[in-house]
Each structure stands twice: as C-alpha cells, then as structure tokens.
N, C-alpha and C positions, 0 to 999 in steps of 0.2 A: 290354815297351817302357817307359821313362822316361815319365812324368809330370810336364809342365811346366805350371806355372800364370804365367802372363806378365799383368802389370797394365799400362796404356797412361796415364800423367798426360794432362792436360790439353792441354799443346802438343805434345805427340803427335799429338794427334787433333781438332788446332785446325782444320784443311780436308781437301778431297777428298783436296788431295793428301799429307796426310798420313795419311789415312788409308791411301790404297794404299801406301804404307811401311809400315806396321802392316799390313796382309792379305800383304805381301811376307816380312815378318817372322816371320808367324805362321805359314803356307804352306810355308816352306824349312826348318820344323822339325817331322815327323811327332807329335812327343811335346809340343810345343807344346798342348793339348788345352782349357786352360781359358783364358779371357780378361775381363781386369777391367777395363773402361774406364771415363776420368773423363768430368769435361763437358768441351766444347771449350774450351781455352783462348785466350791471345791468340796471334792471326797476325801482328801488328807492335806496338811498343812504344806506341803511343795507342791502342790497341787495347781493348776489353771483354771481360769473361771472360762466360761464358753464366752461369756461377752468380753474378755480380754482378750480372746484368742479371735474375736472378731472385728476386734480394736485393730489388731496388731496385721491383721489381711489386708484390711482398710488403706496401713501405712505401706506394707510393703508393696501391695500395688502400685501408689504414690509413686515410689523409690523405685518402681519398674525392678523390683528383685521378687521378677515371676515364679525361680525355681523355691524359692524360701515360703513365697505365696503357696502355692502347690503343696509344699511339705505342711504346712500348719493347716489347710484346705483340709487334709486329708485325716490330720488327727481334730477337728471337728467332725468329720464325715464318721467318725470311726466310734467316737463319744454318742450320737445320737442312734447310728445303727447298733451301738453294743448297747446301749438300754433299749432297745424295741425286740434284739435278739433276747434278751436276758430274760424280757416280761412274755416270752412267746408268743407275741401279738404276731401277727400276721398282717401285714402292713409295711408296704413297698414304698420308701420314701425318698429314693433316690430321683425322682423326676423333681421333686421341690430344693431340693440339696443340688443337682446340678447347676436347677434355673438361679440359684442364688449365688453359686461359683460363677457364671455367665456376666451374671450381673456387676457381680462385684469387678470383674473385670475389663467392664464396660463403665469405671466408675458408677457406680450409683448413688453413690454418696456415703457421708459418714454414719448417717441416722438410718440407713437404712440396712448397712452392715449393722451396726450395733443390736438391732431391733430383732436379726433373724432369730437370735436365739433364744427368746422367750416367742416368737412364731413355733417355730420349727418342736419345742415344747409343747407350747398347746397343744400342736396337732395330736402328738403321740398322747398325751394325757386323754385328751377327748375321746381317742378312740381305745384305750385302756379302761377308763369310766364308761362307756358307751354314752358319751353326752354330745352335743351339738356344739359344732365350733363356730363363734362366732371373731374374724378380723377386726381387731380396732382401725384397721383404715375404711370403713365403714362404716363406723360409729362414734368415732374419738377425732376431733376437729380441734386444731391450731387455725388462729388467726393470724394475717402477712406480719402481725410483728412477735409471732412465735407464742404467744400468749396462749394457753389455753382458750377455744370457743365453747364457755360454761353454758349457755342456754340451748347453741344448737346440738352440743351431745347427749346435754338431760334430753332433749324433746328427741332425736333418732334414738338413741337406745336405750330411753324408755319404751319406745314403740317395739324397737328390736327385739329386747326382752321380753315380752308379752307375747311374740309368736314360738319361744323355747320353754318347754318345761325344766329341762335342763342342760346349761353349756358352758363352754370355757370360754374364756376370755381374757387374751396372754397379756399382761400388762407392760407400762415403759414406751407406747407408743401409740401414734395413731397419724393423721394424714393433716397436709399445712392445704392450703385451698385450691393449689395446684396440684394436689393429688399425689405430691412427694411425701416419703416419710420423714415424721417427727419425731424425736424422741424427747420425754420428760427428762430432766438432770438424774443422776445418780439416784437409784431407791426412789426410781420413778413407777415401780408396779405395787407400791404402797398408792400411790397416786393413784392408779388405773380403781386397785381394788374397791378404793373410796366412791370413785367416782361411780361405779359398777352397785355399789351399796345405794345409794341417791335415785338413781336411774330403776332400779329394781325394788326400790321403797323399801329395804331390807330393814327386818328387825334388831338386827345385829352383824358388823361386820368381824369376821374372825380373821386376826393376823396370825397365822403360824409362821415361826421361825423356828430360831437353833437356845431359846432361851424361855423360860417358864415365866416369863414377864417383865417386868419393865422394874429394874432395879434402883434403888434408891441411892446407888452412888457407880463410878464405872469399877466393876471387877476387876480390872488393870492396876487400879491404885487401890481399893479398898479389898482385902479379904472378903470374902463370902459375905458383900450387902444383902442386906434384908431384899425379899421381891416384896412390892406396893402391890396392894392388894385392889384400892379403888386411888382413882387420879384423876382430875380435871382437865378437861380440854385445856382450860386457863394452863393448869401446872405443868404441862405436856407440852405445849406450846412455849414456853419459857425455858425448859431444861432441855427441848430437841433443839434450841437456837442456842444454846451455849454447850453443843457437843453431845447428849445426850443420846444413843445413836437408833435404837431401836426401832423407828418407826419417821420415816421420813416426814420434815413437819409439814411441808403442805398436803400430807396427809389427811389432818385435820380439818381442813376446812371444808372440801363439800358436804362431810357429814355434821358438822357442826352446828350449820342453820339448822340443817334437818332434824339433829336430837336424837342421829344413831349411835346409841354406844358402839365403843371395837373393844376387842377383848385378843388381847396380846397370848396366844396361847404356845407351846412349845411340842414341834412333831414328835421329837424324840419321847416326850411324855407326854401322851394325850392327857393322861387323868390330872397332870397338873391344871387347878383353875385359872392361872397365870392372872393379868393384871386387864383388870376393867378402865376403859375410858371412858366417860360420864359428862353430861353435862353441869350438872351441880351434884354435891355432893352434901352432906350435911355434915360440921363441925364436931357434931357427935359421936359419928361415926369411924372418924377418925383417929386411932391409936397413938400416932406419934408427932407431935409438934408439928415437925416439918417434913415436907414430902420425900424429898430428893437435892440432893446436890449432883451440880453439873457444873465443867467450866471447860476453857481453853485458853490457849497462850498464841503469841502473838499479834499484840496487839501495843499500840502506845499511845502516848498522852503526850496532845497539844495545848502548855500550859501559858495561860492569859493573863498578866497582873495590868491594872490600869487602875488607878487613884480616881475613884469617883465613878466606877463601872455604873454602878446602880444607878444613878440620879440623870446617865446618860441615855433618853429615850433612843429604841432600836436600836442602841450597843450591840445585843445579842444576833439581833435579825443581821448586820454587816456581817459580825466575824463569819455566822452560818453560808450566809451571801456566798462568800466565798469560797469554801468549803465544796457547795452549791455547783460553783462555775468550774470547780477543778473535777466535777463526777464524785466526787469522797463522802460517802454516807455516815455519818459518825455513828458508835453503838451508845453512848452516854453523855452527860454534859453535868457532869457535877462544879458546884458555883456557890462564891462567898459574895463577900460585899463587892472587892475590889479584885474579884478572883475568877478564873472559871476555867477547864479545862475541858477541850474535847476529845474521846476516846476513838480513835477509829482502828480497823484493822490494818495491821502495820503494812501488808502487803498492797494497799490501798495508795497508799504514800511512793510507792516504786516511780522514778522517773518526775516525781511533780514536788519533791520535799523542799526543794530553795524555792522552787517558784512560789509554793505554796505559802510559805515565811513569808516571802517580798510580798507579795499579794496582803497577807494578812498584816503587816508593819505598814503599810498606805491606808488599806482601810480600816484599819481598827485603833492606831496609833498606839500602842500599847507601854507602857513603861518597859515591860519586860517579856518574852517571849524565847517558848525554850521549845525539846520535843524530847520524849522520854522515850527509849523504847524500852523493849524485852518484859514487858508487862503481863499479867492473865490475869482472868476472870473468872471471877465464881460464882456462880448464883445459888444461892438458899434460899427454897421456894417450899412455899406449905399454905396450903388453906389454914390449919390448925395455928399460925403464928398471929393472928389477925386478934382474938381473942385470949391468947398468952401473955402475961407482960414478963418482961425481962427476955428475950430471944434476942434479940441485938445484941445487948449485954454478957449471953452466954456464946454466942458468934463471936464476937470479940476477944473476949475472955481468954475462950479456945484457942485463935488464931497469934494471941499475946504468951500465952502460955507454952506454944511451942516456940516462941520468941521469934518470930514471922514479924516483919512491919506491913501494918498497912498503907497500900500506898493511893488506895481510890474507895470511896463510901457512897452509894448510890440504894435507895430502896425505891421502890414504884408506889404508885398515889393508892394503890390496890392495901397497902402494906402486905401482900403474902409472899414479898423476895425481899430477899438482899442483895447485892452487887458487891461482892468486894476485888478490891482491883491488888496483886500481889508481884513482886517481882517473879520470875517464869520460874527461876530456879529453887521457888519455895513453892511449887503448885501444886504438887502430888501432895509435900507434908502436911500444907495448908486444909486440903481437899480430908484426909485423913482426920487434921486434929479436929474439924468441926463436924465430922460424922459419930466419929468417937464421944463428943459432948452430947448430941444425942441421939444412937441407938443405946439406951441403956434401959 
C-alpha cells in the first residue's frame, strides 16, 4: 500500500469544523497514514492566529504585564477547549494547557511558546482520528548553531515511524541538543511535513491548505491566475524565493534528493487535483511557455563603473570581498565590460550604507559609484521557455508596452527564468503586463 504523508496549515484546522474536513480527508484515503498539523489559524479576516496569540504571551510576560498575560491565556484556553467541545471528543486537556501557562511564566522561552500551538493541535487531532501522537522533540533535532540535524532525525524518525501504523506529527518544531525547543522560521510545518515524508519513505507528500494549487501569478495583482497544474522542484524553488508564498521553500529540499512528488491540494475542495510538484517534468507536457511569475520590492542596486573592469584579474572577487566582510549577501550581479552592479535586499544595507561605499571606494577603486534604491524583482520562470525562441523578446515587449523601464536584466545559465529588476512603483503593472502576454 501507498504511503501518504498529508500536512494540514493553519486555516485548515482553524475550527471543529474544520477539522471534520480534515478527519474526512484523511479517512477516504487508506494510505493517508501520517499527518502534520499547524496551529489553528484564522476563521474570519479580524480574526487571530493561535501562534500570534502565543507571540504576544511571550512578550507580555517579558513586559511583566501578568494581567493582559492572563487575559489573552485565557482566549487561547477557550480557542482549543471550544474545538474539542464542538467535535464532542471527550478529552480533558486542561492538565497540558495549565502546564504550558506555568511554563510560559517561568520564561521558557520564545520557541517554546510559539510551538504550543501546533503541540496542543496535534494532541486534539490525534485523538479525533484515533491515531498515535507522535512529539517532534523526540524526533526532530537542531544542531548548537540552530541548523537543522538532517541525518540524525532521518535515522530516529525513521525508526519512530515504523513502530505507528498511524500518527500525527505537529509540525514548526522539534528540540536543539539541550533539549530546549526549536522552532523552524515561519511556514516551518511545511518543513516538518517534508521532513515526515523522507523519514516515512512516503509516496507522495499532500499539502492542503486554503488554495486549489499553486498559482501562476499572486492573486493580489493578477485576477483569477491560471492554477499550474505540474511544476518543478527547479521552478518552485525559484518563484517561492521571490515571494511566491504557498509552500515554504525549504520545503523542498528534503524531498527532493529523495524524488517525492507534494501535491499542493485545497481542504475547502478536496476534489480539486491542485498542483503537482515533480522532479522533472517533460517539455511536452507542458501547455504554456512559462510557469509562473513571482517577484518582490525592496531591494537596490549597488552600481560599479571602472574603465578596464574586465582586464583586471579578481576585480570582481574584491568588490564581493566586501560585500562578504559587511554579512550582505547579494540576490544578482548583472555586468558589462567596464560595468557591474550588485542587487542586494535593501534592508540588508540598514546601518552599514557609508561604510559600505568607503570600503567599496579603497578596495575596488572605482571611477564611479552610486546605490539605487526602491527597486523589485520579477522572475519569469518556465521549463517551456528553454526550447521557445523569442520569450525574452515577448518579456520585454510586454513590460515596454505598458511603458515600464527596465532597470536590471539578469537570466540564469539554466535559461528557464528571467530577472527583471523595475522601479517598485511599477511592480504590480509590470507583474500584470507580462502575464497578460502570456495567458492567452
């Protein structure tokens, strides 16, 4: 039998009633076997997310404003007893709920308030499915410099998982070596799920969320994008790193070596087949040029002229040098003869912007030297563009057409992206006119 590891986000498993779609879900598929749920998310747009609401206990602890602690204690206490009242589960959960009010005020730290609430989740979920709960601080290991420990959690919970037929396993966290909890960044139970797929050798890992797949451009800016029906690790990983938001990107990597597709599926609509993630895909197969546009703003360009750039061995390795010694990671480095500019994110630059100039005017001597900001970023990304000619051409065209200038041109050695770099306040239009050039 198939091996499914299915992860639940947050507005999934925001109320009772969403949760019996999720037991519905998990139920009508026998090979369904592991499950990753988040913390509850919001059930209406003014709504609070449980791990805000456990952010914010964290803080006023801190702030020794014990009575405001208390108050928002209590509308968490009230969120998790009124979905276990509502599913008529019978199940007393106020012994875990106290021990973690105790806690948190006894500091316990940031990562470990944050984490209760996809715990406190699982629990209820596991005993609503009738499945075995298994803790990721038992199976899920950071290394002292916060890193993920990839080999020793394959090898425990792979073993773990072998003594469950079936269990939950809440994602977003797991234990550093001293047995403190850890928490993955934001849309870290995309992570967990992955990881839970690898470990359990899954045939397929199932993302459900609030979306029928993984869209070809964001909803926000385009009307009703096309949903991508098949996507590449390659393309997935390119368009979640310039904003793309559905699926967190170090998502992709432990299944990735391994060759488990995820399939991006939407609770509200089971029967949607939402979008496949794949390791290769075949050019054939694919309907439309280009995959998906993604981008984001702020960002700016540090612009280099120097007469005779080229001919000067290690030009490039100094200016980076430096770049280097200030911690500033650049996203691009587009370059003429006597030209080059590095793109880095603007917030990157806070506090180090003159030094950074001084530094870069000693070592790199440059004729002229500037720094641009309020810049974005687009990427147009497609398998289908490698074997197309004129896609540049109609990228362009597009973006000249809505009378946009370009102000940065960057493609990858792969050719299936583009980079285009635009002022910020033409980024939705930009985003627009080159979707428009082609969904048609």
């Amino acid at each position: 039998m198939q091996v499914k590891v299915v992860k639940f986000g947050g507005t999934s498993l925001a109320d009772a009633d969403h949760f019996r779609m999720v037991a519905d879900i998990v139920r009508s598929d026998p090979s369904r076997r592991f499950v990753v749920p988040s913390a509850p998310g919001k059930r209406f747009r003014d709504d609070i997310k449980v791990t805000d609401m456990l952010f914010d206990c964290y803080h006023l602890v801190r702030e020794r404003a014990y009575g405001e602690f208390e108050s928002m204690y209590r509308r968490i206490r009230e969120r998790f007893t009124g979905i276990i009242s509502d599913l008529g589960l019978d199940f007393d959960i106020s012994g875990e709920l106290d021990y973690i009010r105790q806690s948190m005020l006894h500091r316990s730290g940031r990562d470990y308030a944050a984490s209760r609430g996809e715990y406190i989740n699982g629990l209820i979920l596991a005993k609503f499915l009738g499945f075995d709960f298994i803790d990721p601080e038992n199976a899920v290991f950071f290394q002292e410099n916060g890193l993920l420990d990839s080999e020793r959690t394959n090898r425990v919970l792979s073993a773990e998982l072998r003594k469950h037929e079936r269990a939950v396993i809440p994602g977003f966290y797991g234990a550093m070596p001293n047995g403190t909890v850890k928490t993955f960044p934001r849309g870290g139970s995309d992570v967990t799920g992955s990881i839970v797929a690898l470990a359990a050798g899954a045939d397929l890992y199932e993302n459900w969320t609030d979306v029928s797949g993984f869209m070809a451009a964001d909803p926000r800016i385009v009307d009703d994008p096309s949903v991508i029906d098949t996507i590449t690790y390659t393309e997935l990983r390119e368009l979640s790193y310039m904003g793309a938001s559905v699926l967190h990107e170090d998502a992709i990597f432990p299944v990735r070596n391994a060759g488990i597709p995820i399939n991006i599926r939407n609770t509200l609509k089971p029967s949607d087949p939402g979008t496949m993630i794949v390791a290769e895909a075949p050019d054939t197969e694919h309907r439309n040029i280009i995959t998906g546009i993604a981008g984001k703003k702020g960002f700016s360009a540090i612009n280099i002229e120097c007469d005779m750039m080229n001919a000067e061995v290690g030009y490039g390795r100094k200016v980076l040098e430096v770049f280097e010694n200030y911690e500033i990671s650049f996203e691009h480095l587009p370059s003429g003869i006597d030209t080059m500019s590095v793109i880095v994110a603007t917030a990157e630059l806070e506090g180090k912007r003159d030094r950074l100039l001084k530094s870069l005017q000693h070592m790199a001597r440059p004729d002229k030297l500037s720094i641009e900001d309020g810049l974005a970023l687009i990427a147009v990304v497609g398998r289908g563009m490698v074997k197309n000619k004129g896609v540049a051409a109609r990228v362009f065209r597009a973006v000249s057409d809505a009378d946009i200038n370009i102000r940065m041109i960057d493609q990858g050695s792969c050719e299936f992206n583009i980079i285009l770099g635009v002022e910020e306040h033409d980024f939705e239009k930009a985003v627009r006119a080159i979707y428009a050039e082609f969904d048609r």
